[in-house]
C-alpha positions in Angstrom: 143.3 60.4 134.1 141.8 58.9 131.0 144.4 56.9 128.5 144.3 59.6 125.7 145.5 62.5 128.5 149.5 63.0 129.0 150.6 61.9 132.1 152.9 64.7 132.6 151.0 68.4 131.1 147.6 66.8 131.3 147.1 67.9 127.6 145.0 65.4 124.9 147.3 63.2 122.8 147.0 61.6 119.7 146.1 57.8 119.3 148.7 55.5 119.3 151.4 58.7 120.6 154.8 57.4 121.8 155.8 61.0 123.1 153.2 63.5 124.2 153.3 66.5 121.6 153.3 69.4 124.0 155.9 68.6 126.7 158.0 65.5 124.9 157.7 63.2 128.0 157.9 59.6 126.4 154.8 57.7 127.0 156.5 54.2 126.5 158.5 54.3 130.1 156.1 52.4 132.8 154.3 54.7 135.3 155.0 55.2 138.3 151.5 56.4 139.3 149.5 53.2 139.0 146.7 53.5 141.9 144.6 56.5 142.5 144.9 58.4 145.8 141.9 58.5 147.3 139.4 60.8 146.6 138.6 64.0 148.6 136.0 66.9 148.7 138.5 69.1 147.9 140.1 67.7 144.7 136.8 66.2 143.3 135.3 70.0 143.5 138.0 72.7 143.7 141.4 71.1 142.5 141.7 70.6 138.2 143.1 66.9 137.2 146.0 68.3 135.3 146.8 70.5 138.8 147.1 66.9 140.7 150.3 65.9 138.8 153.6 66.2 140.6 156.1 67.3 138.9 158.9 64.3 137.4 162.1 66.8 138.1 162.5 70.0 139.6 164.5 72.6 138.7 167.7 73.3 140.5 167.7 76.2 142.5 170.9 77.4 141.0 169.1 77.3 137.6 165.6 78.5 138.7 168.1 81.5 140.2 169.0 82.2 137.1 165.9 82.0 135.3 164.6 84.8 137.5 167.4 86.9 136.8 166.8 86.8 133.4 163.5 87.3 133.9 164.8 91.1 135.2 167.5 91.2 132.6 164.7 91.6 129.9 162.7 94.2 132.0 165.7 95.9 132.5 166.6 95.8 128.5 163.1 96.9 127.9 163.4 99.8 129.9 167.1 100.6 128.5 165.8 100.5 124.8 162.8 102.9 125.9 165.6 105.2 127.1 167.4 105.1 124.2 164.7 105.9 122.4 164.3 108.4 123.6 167.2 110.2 123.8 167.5 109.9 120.0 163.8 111.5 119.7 165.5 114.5 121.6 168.2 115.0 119.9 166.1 114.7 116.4 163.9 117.4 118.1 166.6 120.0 118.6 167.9 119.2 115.1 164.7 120.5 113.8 164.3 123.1 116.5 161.4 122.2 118.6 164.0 122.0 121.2 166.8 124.9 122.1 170.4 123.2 123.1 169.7 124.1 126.1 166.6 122.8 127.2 167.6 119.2 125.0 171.4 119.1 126.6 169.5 119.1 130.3 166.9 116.6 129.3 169.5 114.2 127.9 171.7 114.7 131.0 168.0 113.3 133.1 167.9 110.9 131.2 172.1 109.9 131.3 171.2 109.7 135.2 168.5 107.3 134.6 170.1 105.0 132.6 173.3 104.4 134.6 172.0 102.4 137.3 170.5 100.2 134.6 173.1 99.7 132.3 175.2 98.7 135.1 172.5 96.5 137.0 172.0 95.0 133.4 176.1 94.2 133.4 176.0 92.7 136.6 172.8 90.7 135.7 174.5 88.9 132.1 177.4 87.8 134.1 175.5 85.6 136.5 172.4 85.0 134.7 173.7 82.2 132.7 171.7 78.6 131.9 173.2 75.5 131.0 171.9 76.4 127.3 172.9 79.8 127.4 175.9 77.9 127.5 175.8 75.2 125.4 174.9 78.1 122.9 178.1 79.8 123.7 180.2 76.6 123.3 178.5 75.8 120.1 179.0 79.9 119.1 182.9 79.1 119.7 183.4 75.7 117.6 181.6 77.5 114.6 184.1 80.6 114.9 186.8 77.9 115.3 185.4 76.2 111.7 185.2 78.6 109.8 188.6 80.4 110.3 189.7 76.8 109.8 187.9 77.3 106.3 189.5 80.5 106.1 192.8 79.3 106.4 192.1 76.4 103.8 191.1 79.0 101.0 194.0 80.8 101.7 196.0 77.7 101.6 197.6 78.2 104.9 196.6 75.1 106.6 198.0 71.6 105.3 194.8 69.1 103.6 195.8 66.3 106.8 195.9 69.5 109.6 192.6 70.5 108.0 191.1 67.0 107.6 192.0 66.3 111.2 190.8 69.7 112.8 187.7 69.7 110.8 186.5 66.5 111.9 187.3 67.5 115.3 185.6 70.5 115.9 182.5 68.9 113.9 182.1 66.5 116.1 182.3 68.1 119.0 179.5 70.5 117.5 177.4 67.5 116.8 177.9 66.8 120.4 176.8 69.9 121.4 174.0 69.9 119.2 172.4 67.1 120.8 172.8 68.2 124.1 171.2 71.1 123.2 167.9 69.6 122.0 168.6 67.5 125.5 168.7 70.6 127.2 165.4 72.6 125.0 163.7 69.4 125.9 164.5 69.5 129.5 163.7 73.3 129.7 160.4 73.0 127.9 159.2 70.5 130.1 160.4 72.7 133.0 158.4 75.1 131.6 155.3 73.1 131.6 155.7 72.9 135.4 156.2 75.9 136.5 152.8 77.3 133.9 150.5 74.5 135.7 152.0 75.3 139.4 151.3 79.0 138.6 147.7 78.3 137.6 146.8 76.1 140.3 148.2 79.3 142.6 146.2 81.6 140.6 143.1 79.2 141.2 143.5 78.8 145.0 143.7 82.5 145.0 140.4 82.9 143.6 139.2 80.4 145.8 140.4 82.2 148.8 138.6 85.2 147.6 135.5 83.4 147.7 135.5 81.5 150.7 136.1 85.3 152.5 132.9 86.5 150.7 130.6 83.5 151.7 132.7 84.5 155.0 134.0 80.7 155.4 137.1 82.4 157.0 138.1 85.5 157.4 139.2 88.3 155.9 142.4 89.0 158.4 143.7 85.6 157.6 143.0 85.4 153.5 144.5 88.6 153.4 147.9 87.1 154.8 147.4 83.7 152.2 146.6 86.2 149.4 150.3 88.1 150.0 152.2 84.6 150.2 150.3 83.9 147.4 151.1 86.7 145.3 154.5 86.9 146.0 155.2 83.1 144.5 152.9 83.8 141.7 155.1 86.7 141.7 158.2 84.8 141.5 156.7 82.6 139.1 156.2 85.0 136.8 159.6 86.1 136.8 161.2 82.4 135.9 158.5 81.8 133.5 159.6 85.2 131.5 163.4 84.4 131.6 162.4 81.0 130.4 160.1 81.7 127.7 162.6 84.5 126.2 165.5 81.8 126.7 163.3 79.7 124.6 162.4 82.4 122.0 166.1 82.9 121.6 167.1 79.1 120.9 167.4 78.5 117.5 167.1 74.4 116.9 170.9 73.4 116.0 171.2 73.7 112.2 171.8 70.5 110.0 175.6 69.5 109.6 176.8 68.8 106.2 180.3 67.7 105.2 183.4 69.9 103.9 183.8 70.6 100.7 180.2 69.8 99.9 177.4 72.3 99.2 174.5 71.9 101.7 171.2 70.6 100.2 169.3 73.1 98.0 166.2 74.6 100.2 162.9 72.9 98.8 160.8 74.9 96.5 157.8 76.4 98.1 155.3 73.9 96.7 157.9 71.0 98.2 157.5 73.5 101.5 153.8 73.8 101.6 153.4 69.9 101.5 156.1 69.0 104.1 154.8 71.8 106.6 152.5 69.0 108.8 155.9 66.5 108.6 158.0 65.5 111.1 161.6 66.7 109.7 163.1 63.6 111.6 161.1 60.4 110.8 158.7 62.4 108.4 155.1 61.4 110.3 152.4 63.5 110.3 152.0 66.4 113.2 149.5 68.4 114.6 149.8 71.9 113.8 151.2 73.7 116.7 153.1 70.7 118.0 156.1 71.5 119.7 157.2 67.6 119.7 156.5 64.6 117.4 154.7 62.2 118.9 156.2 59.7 117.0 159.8 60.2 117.6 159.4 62.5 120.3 162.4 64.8 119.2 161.9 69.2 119.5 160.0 70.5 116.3 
């Protein structure tokens, strides 16, 4: 792998990078990779570069578990909203009488059966499909609620200035603690994520491989047939842990800037101030690449 390439994702970096833009690894920790395995027919001709790299940590199973449960949470919420849907289109259809009560009281009652053993499969499913940052998310959720009826209290004047003044500072920091664990933990999951894209497009290679060496009938047919199923079924799973990830992902908001009581938060820029900043680092201010999900400078989450 040439200098310029991340060691980790494979992907092009900047000159001069301290943290590759795309997966955060730092590039400033010594390698451990320093010699070359040998080279082989098969990774010279069939196997990408970026497919060679092993992975730095793996996720734990109890997390990977519950990455592919969420993955069938949202395909389950999917399906649930559809339903919803449509019940609401039937009822607005016998409102305006396309539909008697009788015929829309019988289809709502189908679709009543249909949605039971998803709603409650979907129950079942939030209870045990937690992540470390689902939880982090929950922790930081409470300390907010805990702030501001602290705030509450203090406009009412129910709360004494030293209570407040002790309380406060408290639950702030514990929030700023949670906060950075939380970019810890996005970090940690993005990289994850990186993983688990480049192990399911090496599978999906090999299985296009295995297709071909069947037609140029290198093996046969019987036994690419029984690869292609194992195959499938950990692209398969793959799939499933990439989707709860990338939702997870979609859903995590980067922690919010703290500012102190009893001071009003910084005006938001105007949108000329905006439009300059938009290729800046919001941490040490140095240029990024568009589409960045780290700086490469600092290497903190964008």
């Amino acid at each position: 792998m040439s200098n310029n390439q991340c060691p980790e994702c494979g992907r092009t970096l900047k000159p001069n990078a301290r943290f590759c833009s795309y997966c955060g690894v730092s590039l400033q920790r010594p390698q451990e990779k320093v010699s070359t395995p040998p080279t082989t027919e098969t990774n010279t001709t069939t196997i990408p570069k970026t497919e060679q790299l092993k992975p730095v940590e793996e996720i734990p199973a109890q997390v990977e578990a519950a990455f592919i449960m969420r993955g069938t949470l949202e395909t389950l919420r999917s399906q649930k909203v559809a339903l919803d849907e449509e019940q609401e289109t039937i009822k607005v259809k016998q409102l305006v009488g396309e539909l008697t009560e009788e015929d829309a009281k019988k289809q709502l009652v189908e679709l009543k059966t249909r949605l039971e053993p998803i709603t409650k499969e979907i129950d079942e499913l939030e209870s045990k499909a937690l992540t470390p940052l689902e939880r982090l998310q929950q922790e930081k959720e409470v300390q907010e609620g805990r702030l501001h009826r602290l705030e509450e209290l203090r406009k009412s004047r129910e709360v004494d200035d030293a209570i407040y003044q002790r309380l406060s500072g408290e639950y702030r920091t514990k929030l700023t603690e949670i906060n950075q664990q939380l970019e810890t933990e996005i970090s940690t999951t993005n990289h994850w994520l990186a993983q688990l894209e480049n192990r399911k497009q090496q599978l999906e290679f090999d299985r296009e491989t295995l297709q071909i060496r069947a037609r140029i009938d290198e093996v046969s047919k019987r036994d690419v047939k029984k690869q292609l199923k194992s195959i499938d079924e950990e692209i398969n799973k793959l799939t499933s842990v990439i989707t709860g990830i990338r939702s997870l992902l979609g859903s995590s908001a980067p922690p919010p800037p703290t500012h102190e009581m009893g001071r009003s938060p910084k005006p938001a820029p105007s949108k000329k101030s905006a439009k300059e900043d938009i290729n800046r680092c919001p941490h040490c201010q140095a240029k990024i690449t568009p589409g960045s999900k780290y700086c490469f400078t600092c290497g903190r989450l964008l």
